[in-house]
LUMDRENDREN-276121 format. One record per atom (N, C-alpha, C, CB): residue number from 1; chain; residue in three letters; atom name; x, y, z. Coordinates in pm, whole numbers, plus 50000, padded with zeros to 5 digits. Glycine has a CB too. Example, Ala and Ser with C-alpha at 12.3 -4.5 7.8 and 13.67 -1.06 7.14 Angstrom:
2
1	A	ala	N	51319	49431	50780
1	A	ala	CA	51230	49550	50780
1	A	ala	C	51320	49670	50780
1	A	ala	CB	51131	49553	50905
2	A	ser	N	51285	49775	50708
2	A	ser	CA	51367	49894	50714
2	A	ser	C	51290	50003	50787
2	A	ser	CB	51408	49940	50572
This chain:
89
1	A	unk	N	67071	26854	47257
1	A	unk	CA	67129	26832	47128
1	A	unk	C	67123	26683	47099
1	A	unk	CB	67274	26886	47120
2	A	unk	N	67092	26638	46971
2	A	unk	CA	67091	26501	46919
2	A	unk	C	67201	26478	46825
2	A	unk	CB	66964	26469	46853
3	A	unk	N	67269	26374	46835
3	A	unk	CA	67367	26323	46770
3	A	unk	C	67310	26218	46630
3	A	unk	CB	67452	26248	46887
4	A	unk	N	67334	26222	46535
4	A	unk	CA	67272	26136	46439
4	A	unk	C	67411	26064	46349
4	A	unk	CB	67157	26237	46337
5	A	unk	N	67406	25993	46285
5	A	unk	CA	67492	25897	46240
5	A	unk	C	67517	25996	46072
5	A	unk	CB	67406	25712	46242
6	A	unk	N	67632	25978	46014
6	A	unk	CA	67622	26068	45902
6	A	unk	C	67712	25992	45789
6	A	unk	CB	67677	26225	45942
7	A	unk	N	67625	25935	45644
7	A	unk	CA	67767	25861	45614
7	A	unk	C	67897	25928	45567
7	A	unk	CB	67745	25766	45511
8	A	unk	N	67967	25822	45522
8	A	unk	CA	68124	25836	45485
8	A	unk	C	68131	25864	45375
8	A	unk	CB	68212	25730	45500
9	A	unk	N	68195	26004	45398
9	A	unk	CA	68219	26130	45220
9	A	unk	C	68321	26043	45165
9	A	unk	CB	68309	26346	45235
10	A	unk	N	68263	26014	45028
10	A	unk	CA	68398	25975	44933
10	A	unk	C	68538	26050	44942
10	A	unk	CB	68360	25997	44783
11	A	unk	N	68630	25967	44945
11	A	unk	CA	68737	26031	44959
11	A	unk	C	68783	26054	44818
11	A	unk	CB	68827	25963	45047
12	A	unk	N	68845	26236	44823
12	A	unk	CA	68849	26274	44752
12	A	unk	C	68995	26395	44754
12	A	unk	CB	68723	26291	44741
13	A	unk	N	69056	26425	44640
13	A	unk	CA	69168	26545	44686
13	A	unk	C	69104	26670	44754
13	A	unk	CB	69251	26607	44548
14	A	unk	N	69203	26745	44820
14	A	unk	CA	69172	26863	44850
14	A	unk	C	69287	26960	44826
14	A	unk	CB	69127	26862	44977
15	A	unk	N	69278	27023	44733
15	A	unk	CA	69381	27112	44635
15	A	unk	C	69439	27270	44698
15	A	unk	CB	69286	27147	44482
16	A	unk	N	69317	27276	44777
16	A	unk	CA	69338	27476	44834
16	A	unk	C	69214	27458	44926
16	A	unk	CB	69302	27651	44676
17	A	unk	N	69282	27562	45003
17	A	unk	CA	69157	27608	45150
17	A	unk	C	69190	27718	45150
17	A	unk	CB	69162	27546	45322
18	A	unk	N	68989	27803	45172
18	A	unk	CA	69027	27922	45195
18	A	unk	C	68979	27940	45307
18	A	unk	CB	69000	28010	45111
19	A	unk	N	69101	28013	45391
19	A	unk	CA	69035	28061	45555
19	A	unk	C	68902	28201	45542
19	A	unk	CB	69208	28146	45672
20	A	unk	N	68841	28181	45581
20	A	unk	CA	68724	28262	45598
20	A	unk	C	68705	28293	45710
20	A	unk	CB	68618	28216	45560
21	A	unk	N	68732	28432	45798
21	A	unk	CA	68734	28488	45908
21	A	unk	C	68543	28505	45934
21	A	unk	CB	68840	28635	45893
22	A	unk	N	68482	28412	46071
22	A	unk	CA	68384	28386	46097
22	A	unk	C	68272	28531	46167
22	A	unk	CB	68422	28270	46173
23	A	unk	N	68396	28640	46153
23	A	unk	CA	68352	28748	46229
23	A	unk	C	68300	28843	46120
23	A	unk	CB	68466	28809	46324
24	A	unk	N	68306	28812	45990
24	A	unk	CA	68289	28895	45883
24	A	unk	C	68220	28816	45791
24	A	unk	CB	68410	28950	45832
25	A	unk	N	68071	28802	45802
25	A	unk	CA	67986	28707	45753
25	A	unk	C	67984	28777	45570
25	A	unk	CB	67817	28707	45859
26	A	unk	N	67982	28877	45561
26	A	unk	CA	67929	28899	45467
26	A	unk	C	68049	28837	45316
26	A	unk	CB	67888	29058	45491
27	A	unk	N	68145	28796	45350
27	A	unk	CA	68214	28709	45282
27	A	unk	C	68221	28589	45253
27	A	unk	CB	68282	28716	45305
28	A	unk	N	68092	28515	45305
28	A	unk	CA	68086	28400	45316
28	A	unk	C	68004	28348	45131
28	A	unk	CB	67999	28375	45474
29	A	unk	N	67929	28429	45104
29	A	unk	CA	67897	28440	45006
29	A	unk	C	68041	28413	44884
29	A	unk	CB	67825	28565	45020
30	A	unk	N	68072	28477	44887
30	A	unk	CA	68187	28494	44786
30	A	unk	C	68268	28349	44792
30	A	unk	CB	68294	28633	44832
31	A	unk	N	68272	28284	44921
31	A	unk	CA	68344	28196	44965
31	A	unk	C	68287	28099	44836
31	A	unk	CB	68326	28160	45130
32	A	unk	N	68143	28100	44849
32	A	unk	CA	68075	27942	44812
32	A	unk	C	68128	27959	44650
32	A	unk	CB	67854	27918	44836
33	A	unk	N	68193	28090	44577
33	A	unk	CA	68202	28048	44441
33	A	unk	C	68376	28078	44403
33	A	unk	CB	68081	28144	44340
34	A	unk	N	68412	28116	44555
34	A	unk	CA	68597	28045	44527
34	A	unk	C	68575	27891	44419
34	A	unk	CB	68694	27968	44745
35	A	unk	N	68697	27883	44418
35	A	unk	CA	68749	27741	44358
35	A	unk	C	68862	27677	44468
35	A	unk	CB	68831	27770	44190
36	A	unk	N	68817	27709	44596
36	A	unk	CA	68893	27639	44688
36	A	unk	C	68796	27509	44754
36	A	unk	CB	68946	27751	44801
37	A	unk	N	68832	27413	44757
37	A	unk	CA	68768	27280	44796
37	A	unk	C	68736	27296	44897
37	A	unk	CB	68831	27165	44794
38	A	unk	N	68811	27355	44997
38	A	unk	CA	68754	27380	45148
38	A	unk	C	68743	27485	45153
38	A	unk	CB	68818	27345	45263
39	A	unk	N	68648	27481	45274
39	A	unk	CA	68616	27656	45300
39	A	unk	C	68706	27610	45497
39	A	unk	CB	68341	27731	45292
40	A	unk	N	68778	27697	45508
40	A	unk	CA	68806	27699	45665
40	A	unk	C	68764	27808	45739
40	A	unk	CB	68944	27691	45696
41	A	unk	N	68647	27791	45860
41	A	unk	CA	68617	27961	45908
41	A	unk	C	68703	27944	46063
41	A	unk	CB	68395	28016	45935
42	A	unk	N	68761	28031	46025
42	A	unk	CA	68856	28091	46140
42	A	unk	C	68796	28152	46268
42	A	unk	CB	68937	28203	46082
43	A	unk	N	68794	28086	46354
43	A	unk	CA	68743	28098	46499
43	A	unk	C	68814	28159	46603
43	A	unk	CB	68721	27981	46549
44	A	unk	N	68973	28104	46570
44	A	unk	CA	69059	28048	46674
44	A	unk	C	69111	28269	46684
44	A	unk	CB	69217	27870	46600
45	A	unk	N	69252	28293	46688
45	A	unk	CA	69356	28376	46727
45	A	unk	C	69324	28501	46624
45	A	unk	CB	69510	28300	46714
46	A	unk	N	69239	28533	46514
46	A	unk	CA	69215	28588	46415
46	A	unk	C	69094	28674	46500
46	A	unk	CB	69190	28492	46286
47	A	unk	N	69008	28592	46535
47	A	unk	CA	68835	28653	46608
47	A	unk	C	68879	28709	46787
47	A	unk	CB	68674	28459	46625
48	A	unk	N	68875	28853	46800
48	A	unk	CA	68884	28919	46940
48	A	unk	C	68778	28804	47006
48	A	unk	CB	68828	29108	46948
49	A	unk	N	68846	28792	47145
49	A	unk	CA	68731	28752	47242
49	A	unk	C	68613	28771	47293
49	A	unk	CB	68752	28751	47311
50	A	unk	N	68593	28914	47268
50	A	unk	CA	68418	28988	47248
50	A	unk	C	68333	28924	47161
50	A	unk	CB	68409	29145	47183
51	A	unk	N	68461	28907	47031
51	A	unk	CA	68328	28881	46880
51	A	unk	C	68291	28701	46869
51	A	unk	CB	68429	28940	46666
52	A	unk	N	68411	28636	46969
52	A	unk	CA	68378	28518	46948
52	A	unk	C	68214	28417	46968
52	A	unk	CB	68475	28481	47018
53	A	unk	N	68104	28523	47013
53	A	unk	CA	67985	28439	47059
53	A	unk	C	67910	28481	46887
53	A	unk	CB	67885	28507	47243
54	A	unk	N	67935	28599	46828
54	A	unk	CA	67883	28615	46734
54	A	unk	C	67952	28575	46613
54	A	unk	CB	67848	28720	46741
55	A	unk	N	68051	28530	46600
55	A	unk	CA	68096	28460	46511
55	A	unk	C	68062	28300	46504
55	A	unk	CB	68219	28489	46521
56	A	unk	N	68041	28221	46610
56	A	unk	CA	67987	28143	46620
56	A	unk	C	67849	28109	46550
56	A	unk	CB	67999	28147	46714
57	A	unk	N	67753	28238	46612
57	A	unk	CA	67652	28215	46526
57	A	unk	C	67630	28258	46394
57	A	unk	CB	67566	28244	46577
58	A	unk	N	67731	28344	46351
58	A	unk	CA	67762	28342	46182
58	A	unk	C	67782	28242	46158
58	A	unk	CB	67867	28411	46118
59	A	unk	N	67867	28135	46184
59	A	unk	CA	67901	28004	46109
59	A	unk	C	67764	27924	46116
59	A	unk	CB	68036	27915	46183
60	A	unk	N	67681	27909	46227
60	A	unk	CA	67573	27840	46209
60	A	unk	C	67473	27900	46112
60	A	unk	CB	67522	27818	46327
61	A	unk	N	67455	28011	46101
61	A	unk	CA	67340	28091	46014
61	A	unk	C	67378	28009	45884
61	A	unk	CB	67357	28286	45997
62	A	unk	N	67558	28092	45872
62	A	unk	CA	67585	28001	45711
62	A	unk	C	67575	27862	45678
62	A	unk	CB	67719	28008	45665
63	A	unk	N	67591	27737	45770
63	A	unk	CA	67589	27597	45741
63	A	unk	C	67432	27575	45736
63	A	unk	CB	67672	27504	45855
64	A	unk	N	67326	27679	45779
64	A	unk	CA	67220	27660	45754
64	A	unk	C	67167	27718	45624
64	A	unk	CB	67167	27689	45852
65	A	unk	N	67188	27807	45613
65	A	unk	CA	67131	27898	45526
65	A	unk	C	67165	27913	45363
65	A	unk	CB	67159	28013	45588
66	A	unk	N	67340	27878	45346
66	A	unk	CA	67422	27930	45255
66	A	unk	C	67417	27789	45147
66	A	unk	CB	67580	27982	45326
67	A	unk	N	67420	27757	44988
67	A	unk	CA	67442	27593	44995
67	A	unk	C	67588	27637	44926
67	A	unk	CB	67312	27461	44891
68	A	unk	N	67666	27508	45001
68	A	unk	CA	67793	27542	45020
68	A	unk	C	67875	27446	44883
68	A	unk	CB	67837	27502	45192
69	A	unk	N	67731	27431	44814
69	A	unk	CA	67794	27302	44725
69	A	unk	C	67914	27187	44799
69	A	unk	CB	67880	27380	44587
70	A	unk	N	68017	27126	44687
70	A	unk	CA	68054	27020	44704
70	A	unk	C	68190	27072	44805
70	A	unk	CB	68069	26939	44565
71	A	unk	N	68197	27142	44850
71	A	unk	CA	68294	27192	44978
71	A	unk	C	68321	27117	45075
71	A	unk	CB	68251	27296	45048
72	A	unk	N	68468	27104	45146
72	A	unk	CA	68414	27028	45264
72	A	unk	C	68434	27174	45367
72	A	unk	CB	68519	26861	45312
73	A	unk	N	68417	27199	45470
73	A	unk	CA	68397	27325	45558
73	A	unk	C	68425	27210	45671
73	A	unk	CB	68229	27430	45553
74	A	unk	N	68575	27316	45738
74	A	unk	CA	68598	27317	45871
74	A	unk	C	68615	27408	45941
74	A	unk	CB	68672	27264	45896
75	A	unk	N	68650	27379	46057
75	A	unk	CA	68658	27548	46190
75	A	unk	C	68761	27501	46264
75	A	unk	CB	68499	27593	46328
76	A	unk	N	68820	27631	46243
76	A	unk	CA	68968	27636	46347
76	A	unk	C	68958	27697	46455
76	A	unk	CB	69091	27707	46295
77	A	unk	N	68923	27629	46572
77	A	unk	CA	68833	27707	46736
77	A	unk	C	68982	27677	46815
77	A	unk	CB	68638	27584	46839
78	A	unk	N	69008	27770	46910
78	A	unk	CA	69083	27747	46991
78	A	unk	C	69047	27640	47064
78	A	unk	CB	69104	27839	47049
79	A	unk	N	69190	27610	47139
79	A	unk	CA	69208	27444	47222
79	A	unk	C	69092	27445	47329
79	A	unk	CB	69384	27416	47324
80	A	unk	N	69073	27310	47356
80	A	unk	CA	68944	27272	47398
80	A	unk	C	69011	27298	47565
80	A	unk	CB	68879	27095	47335
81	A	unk	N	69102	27330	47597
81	A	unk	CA	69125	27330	47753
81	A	unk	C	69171	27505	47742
81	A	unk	CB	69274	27191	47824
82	A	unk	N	69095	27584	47704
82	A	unk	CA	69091	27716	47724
82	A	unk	C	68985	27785	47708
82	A	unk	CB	69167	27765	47663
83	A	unk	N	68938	27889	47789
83	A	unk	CA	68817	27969	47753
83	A	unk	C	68731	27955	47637
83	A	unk	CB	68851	28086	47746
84	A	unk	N	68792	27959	47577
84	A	unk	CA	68703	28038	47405
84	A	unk	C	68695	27905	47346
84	A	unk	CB	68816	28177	47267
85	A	unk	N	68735	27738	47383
85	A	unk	CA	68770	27628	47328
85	A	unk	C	68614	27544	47343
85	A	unk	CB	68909	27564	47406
86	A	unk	N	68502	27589	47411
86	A	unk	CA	68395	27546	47420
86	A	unk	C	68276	27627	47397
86	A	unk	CB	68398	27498	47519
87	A	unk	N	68190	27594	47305
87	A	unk	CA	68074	27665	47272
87	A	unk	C	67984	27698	47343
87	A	unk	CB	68022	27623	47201
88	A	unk	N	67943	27772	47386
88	A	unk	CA	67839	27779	47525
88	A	unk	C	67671	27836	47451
88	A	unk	CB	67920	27934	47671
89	A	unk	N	67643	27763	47316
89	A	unk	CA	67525	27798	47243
89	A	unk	C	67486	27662	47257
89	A	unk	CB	67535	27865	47092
């Protein structure tokens, strides 16, 4: 994996977030024409421990695939000192 330098998003309000459960891709669509500023995909206590490798790669399909317009998109992954807290893709 390569790390690249990325600049600094104007700072701007953020009014509403909508959680978007990462295990149920086919909502992601719908997401991009909310009127919520953020999109949040839910990783963490929401996604069974089975579905968590394929939810993972739902979120990547979508940050590739989907244009998410002027959104900012984060992920709520469980703590980094527990099982499910590290990506193994």
């Amino acid at each position: 994996m390569s790390f690249s330098n990325i600049d600094q998003a104007p700072a701007r309000l953020n009014r509403s977030q909508l959680f978007v459960l990462a295990d149920r891709p086919e909502t992601f669509e719908a997401a991009t024409t909310s009127e919520a500023d953020v999109i949040m995909f839910e990783i963490e206590d929401a996604i069974p421990p089975d579905e968590k490798p394929e939810a993972r790669k739902n979120i990547i399909e979508a940050l590739t695939e989907i244009d998410w317009g002027q959104k900012s998109i984060l992920m709520r992954i469980n703590g980094l000192n527990t099982p499910y807290g590290r990506c193994p893709l």
